[in-house]
C-alpha positions in Angstrom: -23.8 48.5 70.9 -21.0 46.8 72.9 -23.1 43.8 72.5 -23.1 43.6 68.7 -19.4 44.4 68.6 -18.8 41.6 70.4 -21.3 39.0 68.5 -19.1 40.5 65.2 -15.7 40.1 66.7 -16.6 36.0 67.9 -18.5 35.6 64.2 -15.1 37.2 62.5 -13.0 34.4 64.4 -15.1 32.0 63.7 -15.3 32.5 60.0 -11.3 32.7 60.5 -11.2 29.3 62.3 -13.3 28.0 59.7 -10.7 29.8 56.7 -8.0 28.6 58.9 -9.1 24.8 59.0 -10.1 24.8 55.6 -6.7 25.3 54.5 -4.8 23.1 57.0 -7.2 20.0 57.0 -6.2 19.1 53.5 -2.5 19.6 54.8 -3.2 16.6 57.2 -5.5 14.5 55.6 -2.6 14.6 52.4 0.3 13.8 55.1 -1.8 10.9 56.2 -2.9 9.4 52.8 0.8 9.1 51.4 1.5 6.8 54.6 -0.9 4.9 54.1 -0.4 4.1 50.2 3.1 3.1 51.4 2.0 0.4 53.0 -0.8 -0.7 50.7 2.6 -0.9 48.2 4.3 -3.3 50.1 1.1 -5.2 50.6 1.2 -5.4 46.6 -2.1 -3.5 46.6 -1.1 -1.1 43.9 -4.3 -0.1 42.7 -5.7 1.1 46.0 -2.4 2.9 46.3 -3.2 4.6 43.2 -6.3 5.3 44.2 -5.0 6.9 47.2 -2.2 9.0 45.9 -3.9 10.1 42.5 -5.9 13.2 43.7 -3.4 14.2 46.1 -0.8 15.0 42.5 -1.3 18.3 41.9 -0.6 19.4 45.3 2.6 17.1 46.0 4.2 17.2 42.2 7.9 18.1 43.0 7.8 16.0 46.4 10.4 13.7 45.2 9.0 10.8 47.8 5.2 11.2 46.8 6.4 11.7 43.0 8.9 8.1 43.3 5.7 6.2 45.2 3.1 7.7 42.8 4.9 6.5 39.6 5.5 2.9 41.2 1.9 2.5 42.1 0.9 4.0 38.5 3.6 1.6 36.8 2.5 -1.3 39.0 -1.2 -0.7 38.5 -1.5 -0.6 34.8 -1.0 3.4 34.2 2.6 3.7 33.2 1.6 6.8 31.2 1.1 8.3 34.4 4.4 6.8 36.1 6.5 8.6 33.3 5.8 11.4 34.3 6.2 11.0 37.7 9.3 9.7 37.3 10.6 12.3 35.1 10.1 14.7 38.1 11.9 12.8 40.4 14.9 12.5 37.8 14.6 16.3 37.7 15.5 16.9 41.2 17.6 14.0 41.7 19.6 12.8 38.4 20.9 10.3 40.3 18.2 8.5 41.9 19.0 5.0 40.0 16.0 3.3 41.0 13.6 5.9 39.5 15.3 5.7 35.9 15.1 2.1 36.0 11.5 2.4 36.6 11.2 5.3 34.2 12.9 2.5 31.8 10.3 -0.3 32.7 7.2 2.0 32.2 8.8 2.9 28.6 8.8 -0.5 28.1 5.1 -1.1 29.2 4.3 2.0 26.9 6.0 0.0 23.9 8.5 2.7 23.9 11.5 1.1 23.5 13.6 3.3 22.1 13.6 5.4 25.0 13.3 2.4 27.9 16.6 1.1 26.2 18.4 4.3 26.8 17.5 4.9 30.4 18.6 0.8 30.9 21.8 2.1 29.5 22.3 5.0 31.4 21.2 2.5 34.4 24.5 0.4 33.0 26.5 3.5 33.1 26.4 3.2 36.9 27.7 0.3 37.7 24.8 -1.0 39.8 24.7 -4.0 41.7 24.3 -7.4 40.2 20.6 -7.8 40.8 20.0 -4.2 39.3 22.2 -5.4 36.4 20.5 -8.8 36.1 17.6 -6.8 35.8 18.3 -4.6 32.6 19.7 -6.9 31.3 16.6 -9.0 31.1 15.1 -6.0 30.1 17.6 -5.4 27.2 16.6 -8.9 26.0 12.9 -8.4 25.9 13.3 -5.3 23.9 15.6 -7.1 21.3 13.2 -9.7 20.9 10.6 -7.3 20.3 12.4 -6.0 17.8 12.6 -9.2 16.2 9.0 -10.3 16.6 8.7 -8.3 12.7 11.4 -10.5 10.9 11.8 -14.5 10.7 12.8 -16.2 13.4 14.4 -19.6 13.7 15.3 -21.4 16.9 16.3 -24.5 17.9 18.3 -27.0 20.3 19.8 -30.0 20.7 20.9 -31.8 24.0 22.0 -35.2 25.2 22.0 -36.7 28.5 22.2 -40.2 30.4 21.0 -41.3 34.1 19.1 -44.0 36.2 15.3 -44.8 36.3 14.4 -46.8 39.3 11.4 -48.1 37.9 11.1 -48.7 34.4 7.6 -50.0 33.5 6.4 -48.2 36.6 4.9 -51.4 38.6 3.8 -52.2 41.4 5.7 -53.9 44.5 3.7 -56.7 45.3 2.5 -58.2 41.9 1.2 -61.2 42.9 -0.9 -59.2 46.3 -2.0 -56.9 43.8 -3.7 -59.0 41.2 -5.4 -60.5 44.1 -6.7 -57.4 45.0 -7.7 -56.5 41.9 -9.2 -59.5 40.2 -8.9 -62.0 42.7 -6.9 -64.4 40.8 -4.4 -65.9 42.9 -0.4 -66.5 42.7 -0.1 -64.9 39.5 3.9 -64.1 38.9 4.5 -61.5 36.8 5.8 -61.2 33.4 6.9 -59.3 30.2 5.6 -55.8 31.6 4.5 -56.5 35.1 8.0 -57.1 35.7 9.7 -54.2 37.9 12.9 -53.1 36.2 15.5 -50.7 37.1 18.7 -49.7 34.9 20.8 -46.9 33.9 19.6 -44.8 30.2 21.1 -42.3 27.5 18.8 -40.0 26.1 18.9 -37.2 23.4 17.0 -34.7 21.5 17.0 -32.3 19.3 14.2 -29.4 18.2 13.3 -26.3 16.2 10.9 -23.6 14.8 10.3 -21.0 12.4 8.0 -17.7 12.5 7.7 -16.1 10.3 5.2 -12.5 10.2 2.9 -11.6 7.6 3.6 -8.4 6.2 0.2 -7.6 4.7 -1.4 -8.6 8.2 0.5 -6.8 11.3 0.7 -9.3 14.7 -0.3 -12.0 12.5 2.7 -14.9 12.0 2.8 -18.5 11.2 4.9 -21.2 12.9 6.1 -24.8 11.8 8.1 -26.8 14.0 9.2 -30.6 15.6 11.1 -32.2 18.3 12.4 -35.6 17.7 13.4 -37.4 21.2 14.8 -41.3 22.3 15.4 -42.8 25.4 17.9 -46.2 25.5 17.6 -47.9 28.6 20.8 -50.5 29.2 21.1 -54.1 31.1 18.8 -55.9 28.8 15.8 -53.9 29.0 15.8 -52.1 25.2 12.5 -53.0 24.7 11.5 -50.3 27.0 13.2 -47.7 25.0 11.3 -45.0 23.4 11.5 -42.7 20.2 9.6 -40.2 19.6 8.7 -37.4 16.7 6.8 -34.2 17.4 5.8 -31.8 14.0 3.3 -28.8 14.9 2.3 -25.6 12.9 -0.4 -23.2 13.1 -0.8 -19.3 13.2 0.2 -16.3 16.5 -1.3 -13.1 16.5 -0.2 -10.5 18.7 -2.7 -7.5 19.6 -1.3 -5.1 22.4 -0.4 -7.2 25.7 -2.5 -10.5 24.3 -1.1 -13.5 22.0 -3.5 -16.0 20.5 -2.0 -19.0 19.0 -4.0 -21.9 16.7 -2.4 -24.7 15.9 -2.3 -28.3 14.8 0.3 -30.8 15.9 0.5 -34.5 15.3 3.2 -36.9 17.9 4.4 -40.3 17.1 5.6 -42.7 19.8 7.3 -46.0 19.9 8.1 -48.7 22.5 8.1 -52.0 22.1 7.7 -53.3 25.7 7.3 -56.6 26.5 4.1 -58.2 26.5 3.9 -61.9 26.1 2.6 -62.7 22.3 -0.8 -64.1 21.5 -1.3 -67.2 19.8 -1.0 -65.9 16.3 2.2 -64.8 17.1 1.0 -61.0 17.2 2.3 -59.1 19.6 0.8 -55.7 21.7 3.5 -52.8 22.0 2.7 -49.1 23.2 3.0 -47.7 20.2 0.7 -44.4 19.3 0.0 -41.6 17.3 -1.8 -38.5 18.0 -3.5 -35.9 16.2 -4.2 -32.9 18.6 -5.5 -29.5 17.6 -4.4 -26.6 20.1 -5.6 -23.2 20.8 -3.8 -20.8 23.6 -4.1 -17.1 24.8 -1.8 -15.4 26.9 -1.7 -11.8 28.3 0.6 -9.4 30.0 -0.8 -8.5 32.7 1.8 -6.4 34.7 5.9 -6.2 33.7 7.3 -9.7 34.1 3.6 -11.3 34.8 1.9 -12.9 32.3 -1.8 -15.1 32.3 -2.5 -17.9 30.2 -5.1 -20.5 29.0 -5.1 -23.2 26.8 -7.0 -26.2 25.2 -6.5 -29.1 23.1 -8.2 -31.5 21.5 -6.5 -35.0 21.1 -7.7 -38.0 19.0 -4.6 -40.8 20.2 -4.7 -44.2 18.2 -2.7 -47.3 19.7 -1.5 -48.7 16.6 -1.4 -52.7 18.0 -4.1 -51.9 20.6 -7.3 -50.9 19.4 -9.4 -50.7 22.7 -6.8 -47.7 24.3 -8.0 -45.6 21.6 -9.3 -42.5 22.9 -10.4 -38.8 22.0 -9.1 -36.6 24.6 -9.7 -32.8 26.1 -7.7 -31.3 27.7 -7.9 -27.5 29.1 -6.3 -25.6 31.7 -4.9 -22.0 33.0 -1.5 -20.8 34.0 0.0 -17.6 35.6 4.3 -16.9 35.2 5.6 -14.8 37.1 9.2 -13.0 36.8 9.8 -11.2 39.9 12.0 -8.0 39.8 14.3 -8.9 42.9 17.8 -10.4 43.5 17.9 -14.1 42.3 15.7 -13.0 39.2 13.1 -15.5 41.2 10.6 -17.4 38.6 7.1 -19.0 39.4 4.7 -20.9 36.9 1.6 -22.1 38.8 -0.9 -23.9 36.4 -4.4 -25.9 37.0 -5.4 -28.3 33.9 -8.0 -31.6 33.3 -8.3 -33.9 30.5 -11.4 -36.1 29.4 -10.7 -38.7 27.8 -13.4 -40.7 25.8 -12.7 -44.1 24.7 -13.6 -44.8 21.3 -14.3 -48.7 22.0 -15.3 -51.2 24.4 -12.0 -52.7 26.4 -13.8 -56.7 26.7 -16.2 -59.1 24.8 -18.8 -57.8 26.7 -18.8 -54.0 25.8 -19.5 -53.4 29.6 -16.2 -51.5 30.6 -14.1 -48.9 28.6 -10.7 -46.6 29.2 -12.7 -43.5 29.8 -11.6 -41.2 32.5 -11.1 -37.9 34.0 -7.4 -36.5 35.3 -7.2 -33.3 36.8 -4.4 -31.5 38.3 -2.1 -28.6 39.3 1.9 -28.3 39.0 4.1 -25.4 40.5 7.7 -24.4 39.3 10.1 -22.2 40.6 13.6 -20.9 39.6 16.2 -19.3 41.4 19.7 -17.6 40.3 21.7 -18.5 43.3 24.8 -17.0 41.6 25.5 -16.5 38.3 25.4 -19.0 36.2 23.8 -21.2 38.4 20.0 -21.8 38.9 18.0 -23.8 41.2 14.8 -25.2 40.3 11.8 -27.3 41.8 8.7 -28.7 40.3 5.8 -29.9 42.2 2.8 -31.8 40.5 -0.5 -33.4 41.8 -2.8 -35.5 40.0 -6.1 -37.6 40.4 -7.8 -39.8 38.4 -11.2 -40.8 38.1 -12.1 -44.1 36.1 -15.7 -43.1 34.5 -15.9 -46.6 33.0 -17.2 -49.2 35.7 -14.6 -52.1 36.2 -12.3 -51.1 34.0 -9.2 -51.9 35.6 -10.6 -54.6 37.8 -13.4 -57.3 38.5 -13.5 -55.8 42.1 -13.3 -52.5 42.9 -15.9 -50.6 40.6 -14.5 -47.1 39.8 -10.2 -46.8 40.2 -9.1 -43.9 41.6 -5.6 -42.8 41.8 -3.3 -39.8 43.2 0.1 -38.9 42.0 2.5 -37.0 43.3 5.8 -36.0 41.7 8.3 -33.5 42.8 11.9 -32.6 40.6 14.7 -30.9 41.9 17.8 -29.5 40.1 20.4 -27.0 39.0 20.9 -25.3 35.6 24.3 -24.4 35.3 24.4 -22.0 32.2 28.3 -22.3 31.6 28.8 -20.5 28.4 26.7 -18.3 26.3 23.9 -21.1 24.8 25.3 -24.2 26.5 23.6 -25.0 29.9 24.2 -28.6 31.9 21.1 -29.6 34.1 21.2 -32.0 36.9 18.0 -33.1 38.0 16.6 -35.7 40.3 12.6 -36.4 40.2 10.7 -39.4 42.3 7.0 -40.1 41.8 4.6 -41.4 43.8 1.3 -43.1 42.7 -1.5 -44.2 45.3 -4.5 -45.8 43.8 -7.7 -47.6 45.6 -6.6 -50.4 43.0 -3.2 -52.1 44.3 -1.8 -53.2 40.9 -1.8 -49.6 39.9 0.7 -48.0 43.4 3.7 -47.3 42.3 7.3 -45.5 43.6 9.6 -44.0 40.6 12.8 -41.9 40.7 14.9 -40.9 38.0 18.0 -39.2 38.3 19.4 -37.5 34.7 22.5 -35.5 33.6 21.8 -33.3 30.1 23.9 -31.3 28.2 22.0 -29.0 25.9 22.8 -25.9 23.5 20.6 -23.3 21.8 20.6 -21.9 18.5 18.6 -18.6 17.6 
């Protein structure tokens, strides 16, 4: 009898061990998750952090730390339904807690509420927050009013004017004479008209502008007409290298949820003289073009201030003095923006693209060699609000080319290939409402296993420019 007693006094402990742990276990495994999402935040992995703190909800609700890093890693991972909420508890226990009822705000926004985003961005205002925060809603505030305005007509435009130096006008080579004897293997040759390197001071403006306007009857749907007119006068005898140039485009945008998709047709003329020796009729080549391009571009939200993008065009440019240039071009790429939520209000555009271009005609007598060839590249761009109103920007681009004609820019070295390298840096300095004045510097660099075609450029410009919307 004592011995059964005692087998039903161990088996009730057990089973209370077992009750005991069932209860507690969860306790830790929950204290140990929350953690643990923290960090996956600030290693940007919101999802997983979602992942993690989603089940845990209905036992932390009210916890105002699990309820401010849930609704970040909902709003950050694409459920801002989900932040709202989590947000609202926070605000319920702590009124105060500024940084929750800007997010509360920027998960309204994601909603497309913006009614009630722009009255917890005012309320934000209220406080007096620091410049960033303020820099913030205010960027906000902006987005929403353009919203707004995305139903009504819409015209914008600009003008802008500017002057500075170009260190290498035509963009030629140092050694002319070194080069062609690389190239063709002609020797002595001086250069001339074009191939001589030129460097002077310029003056530059331009002026732009474009109308949307929705259709009613179709909601998201708009059309768009618009045109940019640009020239470029270079001084010290060298205006035959100046350049005009007329821009008209028009097409149709439709907007469905966080996607636009834009169609469009757009036709360029350009216009330099230069200064190519003329033939014997007394003709004379010049580098002017026209091109008829048909574009196409999608772009997506993809989180608040981060947006996707593709694009493509299809380009048929005509030299109008120059028939063996022509050329039917495709070009196609991808870019990401992103506008990060942080003091400095820091920008990045990273973008990848590559153009075909078929020639439409034979470049000699022969028809053995033509101007076809393939560019591809990637460019970066970053901007920075040191203090208001300035910005500091930089700009890195790569290119290479690939000749897919045989000897088509020289009797020696089959297929050119070049590299080019260009970096810009400047600062934006936005001194009145609309008016900005941009100082920029940008040198390029151009290495190709064809001599006559390395080249060194840098331009340094001054503009002025105002917007009108």
């Amino acid at each position: 009898m004592g011995g059964m007693m005692k087998r039903a006094v161990t088996l009730l402990a057990a089973m209370a061990a077992a009750l005991a742990f069932s209860w507690v276990a969860p306790a830790f495994a929950q204290q140990s998750e929350i953690p643990r999402a923290a960090q996956l935040m600030k290693q940007g992995r919101a999802a997983e952090a979602y992942a993690l703190l989603e089940p845990l909800e209905s036992a932390q609700a009210g916890n105002i730390a699990f309820d401010y890093l849930f609704g970040t890693a909902a709003l950050d991972s694409g459920h801002p339904d989900r932040a709202t909420i989590a947000f609202e508890r926070v605000l319920l226990v702590n009124p105060n807690f500024a940084g929750a009822r800007l997010d509360l705000a920027r998960a309204y926004f994601a909603m497309g509420s913006d009614d009630l985003a722009k009255a917890e961005l005012d309320a934000v205002l209220q406080a007096n927050p620091p410049q960033n925060v303020r820099a913030v809603v205010t960027r906000y505030l902006e987005a929403i009013e353009q919203r707004k305005k995305k139903d009504q007509p819409q015209l914008a435009g600009y003008v802008e004017a500017g002057a500075g130096t170009d260190s290498n006008i035509t963009a030629v080579t140092t050694d002319f004479t070194g080069a062609v004897l690389q190239a063709y293997n002609f020797p002595n040759v001086q250069p001339t008209g074009n191939s001589v390197k030129r460097e002077g001071t310029f003056s530059q403006a331009a002026a732009g502008a474009e109308y949307t306007r929705p259709l009613q009857d179709y909601p998201g749907l708009a059309w768009y007409a618009g045109g940019d007119a640009r020239e470029r006068h270079y001084y010290s005898n060298n205006a035959a290298f100046d350049t005009q140039q007329l821009d008209v485009r028009g097409g149709l945008a439709y907007t469905l949820g966080a996607n636009l998709f834009k169609a469009g047709v757009q036709d360029q003329r350009y216009f330099q003289e230069g200064a190519a020796p003329p033939a014997a009729d007394g003709t004379r080549v010049t580098n002017d073009r026209k091109t008829l391009g048909y574009a196409l571009e999608w772009r997506r939200v993809i989180a608040p201030g981060r947006q996707l993008g593709a694009f493509a065009q299809f380009n048929e440019q005509r030299f109008l003095t120059n028939n063996a240039q022509d050329i039917d071009q495709t070009l196609y790429g991808l870019q990401l923006i992103n506008a990060f939520q942080a003091r400095g209000n820091p920008l990045v555009l990273l973008a990848l693209f590559q153009s075909r271009d078929r020639a439409l005609r034979p470049q000699n007598v022969a028809g053995t060699t033509d101007v076809s060839k393939t560019v591809t590249g990637a460019r970066a761009y970053a901007q920075y609000t040191v203090h208001e109103p300035f910005d500091v920007f930089a700009s890195l681009g790569h290119t290479e080319r690939q000749d897919d004609s045989m000897f088509s820019r020289s009797t020696v070295t089959g297929y050119g290939k070049d590299r080019t390298f260009d970096v810009t840096l400047g600062i934006n300095w936005r001194f009145a409402p609309a008016w900005m004045l941009r100082f920029q510097g940008t040198t390029t660099e151009n290495r190709s296993n064809i001599a006559l075609y390395e080249y060194s450029r840098t331009e340094l410009s001054v503009n002025l420019r105002r917007d009108f919307r």
